[in-house]
Z-matrix of the N, CA and C atoms (Angstrom, degrees):
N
C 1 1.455
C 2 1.527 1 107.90
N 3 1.138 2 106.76 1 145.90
C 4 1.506 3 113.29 2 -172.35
C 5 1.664 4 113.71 3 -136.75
N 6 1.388 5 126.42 4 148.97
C 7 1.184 6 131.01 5 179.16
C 8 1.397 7 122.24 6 -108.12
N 9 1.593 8 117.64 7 103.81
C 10 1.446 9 105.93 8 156.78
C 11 1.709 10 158.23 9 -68.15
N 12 0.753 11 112.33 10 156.40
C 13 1.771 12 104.94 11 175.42
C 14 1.840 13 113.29 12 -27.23
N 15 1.443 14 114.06 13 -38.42
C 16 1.596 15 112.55 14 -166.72
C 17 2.066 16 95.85 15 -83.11
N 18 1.057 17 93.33 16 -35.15
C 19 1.555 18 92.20 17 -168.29
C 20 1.884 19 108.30 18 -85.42
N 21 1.133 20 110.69 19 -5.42
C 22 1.490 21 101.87 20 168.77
C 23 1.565 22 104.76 21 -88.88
N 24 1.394 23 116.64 22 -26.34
C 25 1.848 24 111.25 23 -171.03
C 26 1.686 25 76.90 24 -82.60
N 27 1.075 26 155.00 25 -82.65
C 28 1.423 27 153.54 26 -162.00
C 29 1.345 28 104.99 27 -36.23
N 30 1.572 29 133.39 28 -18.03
C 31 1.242 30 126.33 29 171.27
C 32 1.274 31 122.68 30 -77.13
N 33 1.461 32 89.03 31 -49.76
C 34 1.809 33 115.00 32 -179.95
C 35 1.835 34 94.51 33 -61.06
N 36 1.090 35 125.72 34 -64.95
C 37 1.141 36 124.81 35 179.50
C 38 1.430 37 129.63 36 -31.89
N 39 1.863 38 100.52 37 -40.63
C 40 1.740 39 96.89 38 -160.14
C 41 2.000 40 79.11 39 -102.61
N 42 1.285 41 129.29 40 6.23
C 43 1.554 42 129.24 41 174.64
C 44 1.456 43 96.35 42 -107.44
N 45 1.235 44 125.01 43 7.80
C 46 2.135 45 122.64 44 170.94
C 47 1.652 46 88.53 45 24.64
N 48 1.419 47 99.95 46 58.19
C 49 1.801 48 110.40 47 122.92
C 50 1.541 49 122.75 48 -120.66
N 51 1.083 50 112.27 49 167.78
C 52 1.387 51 130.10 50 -167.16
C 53 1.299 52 116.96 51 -93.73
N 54 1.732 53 130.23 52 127.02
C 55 1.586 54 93.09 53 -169.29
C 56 1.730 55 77.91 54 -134.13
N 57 1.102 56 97.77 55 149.23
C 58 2.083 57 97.31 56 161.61
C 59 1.537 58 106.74 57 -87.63
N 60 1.556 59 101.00 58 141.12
C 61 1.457 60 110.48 59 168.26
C 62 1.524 61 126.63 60 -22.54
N 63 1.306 62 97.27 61 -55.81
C 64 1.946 63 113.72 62 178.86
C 65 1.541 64 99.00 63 -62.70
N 66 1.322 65 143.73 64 -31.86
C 67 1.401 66 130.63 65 -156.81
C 68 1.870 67 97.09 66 -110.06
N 69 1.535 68 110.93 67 -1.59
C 70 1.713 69 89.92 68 158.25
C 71 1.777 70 135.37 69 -77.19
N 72 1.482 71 114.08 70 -31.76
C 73 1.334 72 94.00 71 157.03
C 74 1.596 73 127.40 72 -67.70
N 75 1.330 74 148.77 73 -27.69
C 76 0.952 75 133.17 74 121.04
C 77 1.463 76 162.23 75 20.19
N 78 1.658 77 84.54 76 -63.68
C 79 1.599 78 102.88 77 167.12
C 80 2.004 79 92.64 78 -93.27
N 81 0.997 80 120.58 79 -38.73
C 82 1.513 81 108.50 80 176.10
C 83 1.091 82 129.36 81 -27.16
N 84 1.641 83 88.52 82 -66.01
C 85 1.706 84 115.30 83 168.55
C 86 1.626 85 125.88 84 -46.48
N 87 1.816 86 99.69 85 -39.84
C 88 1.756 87 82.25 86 166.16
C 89 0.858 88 109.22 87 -127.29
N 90 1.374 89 119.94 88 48.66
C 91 1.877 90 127.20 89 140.07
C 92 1.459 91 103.02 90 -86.15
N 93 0.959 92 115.42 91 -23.83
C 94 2.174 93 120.97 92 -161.94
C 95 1.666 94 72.92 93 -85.94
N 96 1.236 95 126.98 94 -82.37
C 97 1.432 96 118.23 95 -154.76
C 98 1.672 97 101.28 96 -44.13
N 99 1.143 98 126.52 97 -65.24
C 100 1.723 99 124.86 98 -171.77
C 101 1.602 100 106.01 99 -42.36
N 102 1.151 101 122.93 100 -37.83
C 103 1.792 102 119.06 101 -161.62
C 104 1.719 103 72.76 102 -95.83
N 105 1.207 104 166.92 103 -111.86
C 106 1.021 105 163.19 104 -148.58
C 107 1.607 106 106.79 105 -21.73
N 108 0.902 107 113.40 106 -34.78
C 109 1.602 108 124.43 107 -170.23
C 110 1.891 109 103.08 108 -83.97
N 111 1.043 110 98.22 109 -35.24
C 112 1.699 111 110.36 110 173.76
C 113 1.457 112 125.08 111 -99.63
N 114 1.243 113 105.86 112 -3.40
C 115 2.143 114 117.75 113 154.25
C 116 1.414 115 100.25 114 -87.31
N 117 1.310 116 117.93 115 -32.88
C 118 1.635 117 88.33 116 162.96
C 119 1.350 118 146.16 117 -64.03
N 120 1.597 119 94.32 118 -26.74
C 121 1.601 120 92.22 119 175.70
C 122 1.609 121 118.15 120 -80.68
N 123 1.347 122 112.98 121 22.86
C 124 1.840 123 123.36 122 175.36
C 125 1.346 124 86.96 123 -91.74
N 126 1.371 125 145.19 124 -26.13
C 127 1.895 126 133.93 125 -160.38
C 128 1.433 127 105.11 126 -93.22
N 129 1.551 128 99.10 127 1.05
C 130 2.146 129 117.15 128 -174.57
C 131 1.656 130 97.47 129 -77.41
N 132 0.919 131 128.19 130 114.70
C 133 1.567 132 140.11 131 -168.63
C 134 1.663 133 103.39 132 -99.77
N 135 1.487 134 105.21 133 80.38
C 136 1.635 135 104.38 134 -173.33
C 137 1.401 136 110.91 135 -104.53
N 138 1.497 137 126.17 136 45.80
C 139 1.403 138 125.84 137 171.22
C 140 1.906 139 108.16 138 -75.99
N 141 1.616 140 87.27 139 135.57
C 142 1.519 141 72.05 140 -174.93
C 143 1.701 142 114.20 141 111.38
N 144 1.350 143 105.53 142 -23.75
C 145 1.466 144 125.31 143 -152.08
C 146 1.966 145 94.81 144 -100.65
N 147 1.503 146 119.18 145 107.59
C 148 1.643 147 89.81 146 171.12
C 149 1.664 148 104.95 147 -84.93
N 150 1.469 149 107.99 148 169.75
C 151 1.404 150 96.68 149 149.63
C 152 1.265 151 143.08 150 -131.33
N 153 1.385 152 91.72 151 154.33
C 154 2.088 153 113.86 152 -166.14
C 155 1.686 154 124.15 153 -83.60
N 156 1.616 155 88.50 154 155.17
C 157 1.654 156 84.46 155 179.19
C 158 1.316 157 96.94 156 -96.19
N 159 1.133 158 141.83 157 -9.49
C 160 1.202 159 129.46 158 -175.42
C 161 1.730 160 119.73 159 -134.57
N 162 1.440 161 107.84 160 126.97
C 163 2.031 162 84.73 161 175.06
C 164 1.753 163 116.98 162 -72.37
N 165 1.067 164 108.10 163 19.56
C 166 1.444 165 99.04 164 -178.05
C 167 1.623 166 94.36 165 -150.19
N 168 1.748 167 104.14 166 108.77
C 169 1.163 168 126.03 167 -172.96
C 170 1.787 169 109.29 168 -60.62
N 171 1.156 170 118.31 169 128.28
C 172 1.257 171 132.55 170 -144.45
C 173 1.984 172 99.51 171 -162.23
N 174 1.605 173 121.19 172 135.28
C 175 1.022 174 125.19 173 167.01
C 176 1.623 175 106.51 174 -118.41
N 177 1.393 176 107.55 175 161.11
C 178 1.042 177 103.50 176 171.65
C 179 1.454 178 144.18 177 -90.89
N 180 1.122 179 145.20 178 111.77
C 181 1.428 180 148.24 179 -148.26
C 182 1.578 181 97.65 180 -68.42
N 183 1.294 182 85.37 181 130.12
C 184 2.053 183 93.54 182 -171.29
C 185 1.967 184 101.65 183 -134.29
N 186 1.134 185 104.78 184 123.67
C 187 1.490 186 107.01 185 169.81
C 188 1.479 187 125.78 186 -72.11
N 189 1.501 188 132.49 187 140.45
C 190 1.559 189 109.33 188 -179.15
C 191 1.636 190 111.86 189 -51.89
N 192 1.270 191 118.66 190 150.73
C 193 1.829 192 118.07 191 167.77
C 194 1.528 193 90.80 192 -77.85
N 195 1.453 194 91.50 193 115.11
C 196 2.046 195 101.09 194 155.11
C 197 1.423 196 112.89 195 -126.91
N 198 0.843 197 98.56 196 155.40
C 199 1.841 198 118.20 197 -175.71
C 200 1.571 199 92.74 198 -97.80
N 201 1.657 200 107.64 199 115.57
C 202 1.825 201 104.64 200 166.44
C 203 1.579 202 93.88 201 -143.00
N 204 1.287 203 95.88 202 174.05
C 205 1.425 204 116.87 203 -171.98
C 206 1.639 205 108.24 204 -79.70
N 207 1.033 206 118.09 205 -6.05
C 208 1.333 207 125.31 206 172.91
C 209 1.913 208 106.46 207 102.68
N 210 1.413 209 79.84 208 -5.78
C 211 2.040 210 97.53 209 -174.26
C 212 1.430 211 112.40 210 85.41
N 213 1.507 212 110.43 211 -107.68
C 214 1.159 213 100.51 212 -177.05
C 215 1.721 214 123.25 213 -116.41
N 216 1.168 215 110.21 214 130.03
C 217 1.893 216 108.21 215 -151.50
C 218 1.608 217 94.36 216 -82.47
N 219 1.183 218 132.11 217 -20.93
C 220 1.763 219 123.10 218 -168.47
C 221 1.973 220 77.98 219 -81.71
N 222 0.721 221 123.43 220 -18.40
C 223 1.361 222 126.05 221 -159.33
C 224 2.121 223 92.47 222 -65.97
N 225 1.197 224 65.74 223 -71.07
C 226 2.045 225 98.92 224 -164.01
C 227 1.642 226 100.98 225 -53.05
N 228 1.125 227 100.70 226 -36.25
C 229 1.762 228 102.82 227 -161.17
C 230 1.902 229 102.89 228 -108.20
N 231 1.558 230 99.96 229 9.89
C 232 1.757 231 108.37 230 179.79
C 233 2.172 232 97.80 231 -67.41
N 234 0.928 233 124.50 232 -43.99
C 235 1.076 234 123.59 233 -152.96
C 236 1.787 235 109.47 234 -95.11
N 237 1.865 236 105.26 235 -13.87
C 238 1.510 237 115.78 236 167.30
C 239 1.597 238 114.80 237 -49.99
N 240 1.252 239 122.33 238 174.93
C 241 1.180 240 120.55 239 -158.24
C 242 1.830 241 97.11 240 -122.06
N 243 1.235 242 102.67 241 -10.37
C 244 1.643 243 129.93 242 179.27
C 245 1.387 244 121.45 243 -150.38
N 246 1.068 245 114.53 244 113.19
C 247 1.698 246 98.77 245 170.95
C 248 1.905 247 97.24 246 -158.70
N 249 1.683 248 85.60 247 171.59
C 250 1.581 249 87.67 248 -158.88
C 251 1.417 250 111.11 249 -160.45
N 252 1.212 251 131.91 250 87.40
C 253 1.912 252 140.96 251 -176.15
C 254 1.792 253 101.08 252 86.60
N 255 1.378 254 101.82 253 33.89
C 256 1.844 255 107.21 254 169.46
C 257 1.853 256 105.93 255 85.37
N 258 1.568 257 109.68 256 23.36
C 259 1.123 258 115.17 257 -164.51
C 260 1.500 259 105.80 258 -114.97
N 261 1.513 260 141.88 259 167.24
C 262 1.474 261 138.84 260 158.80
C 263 1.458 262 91.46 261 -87.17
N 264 1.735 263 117.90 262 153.66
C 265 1.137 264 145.91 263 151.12
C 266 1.486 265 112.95 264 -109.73
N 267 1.896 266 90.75 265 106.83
C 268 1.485 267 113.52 266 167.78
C 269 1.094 268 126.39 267 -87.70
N 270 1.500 269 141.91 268 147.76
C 271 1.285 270 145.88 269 167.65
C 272 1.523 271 97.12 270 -65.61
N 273 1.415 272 104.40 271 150.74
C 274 1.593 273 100.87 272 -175.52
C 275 2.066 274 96.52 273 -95.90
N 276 1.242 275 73.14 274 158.18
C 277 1.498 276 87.20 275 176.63
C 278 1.208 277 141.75 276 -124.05
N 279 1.416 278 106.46 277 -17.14
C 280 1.374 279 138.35 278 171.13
C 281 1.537 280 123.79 279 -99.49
N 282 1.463 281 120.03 280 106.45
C 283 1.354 282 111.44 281 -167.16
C 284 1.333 283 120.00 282 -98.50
């Protein structure tokens, strides 16, 4: 695939950068090298290959699921601005 003169100002255009006349062959030139640079990686023969979210194999750290009481509720609800039998006091919102 290759890039012409109309499709690099249409790039710059639909990316609202600015290009001067003199600097569109230029940018041609290393748009052709980048899309040339990225048909190569189609000749990469990855059968066999799964794919990853990460290059550096990594699991994720998971806590057991426990069911608790939350511990201690004067605790949890010390810093609420309302609270009432270990509960938050909401403004209602729904009429």
């Amino acid at each position: 695939m290759s890039v012409d003169e109309g499709t690099v100002r249409r790039i710059a255009h639909l990316s609202r950068i600015a290009i001067e006349e003199a600097d569109v062959s230029r940018m041609q030139g290393e748009l052709n090298a980048i899309l040339s640079f990225v048909e190569q990686l189609n000749e990469v023969d990855i059968t066999g290959v799964e794919p990853m979210s990460s290059v550096t194999p990594m699991r994720m750290k998971m806590r057991d699921d426990v069911v608790t009481d939350g511990g201690d509720p004067k605790r949890i609800t010390a810093n609420s601005p309302l609270s009432e039998d270990g509960f938050f006091l909401v403004p209602k919102v729904v009429e």
